[in-house]
C-alpha positions, 0 to 999 in steps of 0.5 A, a space after each residue: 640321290 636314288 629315287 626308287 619306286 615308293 621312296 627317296 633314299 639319300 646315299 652317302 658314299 663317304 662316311 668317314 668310317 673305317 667301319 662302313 663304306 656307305 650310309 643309306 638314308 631313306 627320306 620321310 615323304 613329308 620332306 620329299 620336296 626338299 633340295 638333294 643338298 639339304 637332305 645330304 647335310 642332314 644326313 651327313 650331320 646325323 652321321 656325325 653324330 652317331 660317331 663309330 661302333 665302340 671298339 670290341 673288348 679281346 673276347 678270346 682271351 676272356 673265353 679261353 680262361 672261362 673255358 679253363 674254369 668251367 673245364 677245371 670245375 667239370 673235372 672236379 665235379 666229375 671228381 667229387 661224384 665219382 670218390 662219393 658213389 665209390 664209397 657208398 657203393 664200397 661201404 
């Protein structure tokens, strides 16, 4: 257990996590007098709980076919004002 200047903190080094490496708890003065392997099973059970961060969807792929369209879209705008202007200014 660290103990800093105004707080306890309970470090966890394994997490079980491919995503972590630690976990710090920090503990709630009320509970101060509790013993080291009591707040580590406390703090180890709400890791438990939490489980791992939902895995990320594939944005690249998603974003290179939104950046098709919206180039796709622009191009067609650009487009349409262009033959509109020409035949209001070409009478």
């Amino acid at each position: 257990m660290i103990k800093g200047v105004n707080r306890q903190v309970v470090e966890v080094a394994e997490t079980g996590s491919d995503y972590f490496e630690k976990a710090l708890f920090f503990v709630n003065p009320k509970y101060y007098g509790m013993t080291d392997g009591k707040l580590r099973e406390r703090a180890q059970t709400l890791m438990n709980v939490a489980g791992s961060p939902p895995k990320t969807k594939n944005a690249s792929k998603r974003s290179k076919i939104g950046l098709v369209i919206e180039i796709a879209a622009s191009a067609a705008a650009g487009a349409i004002i262009t033959l509109i202007t020409s035949a209001v200014f070409m009478g």
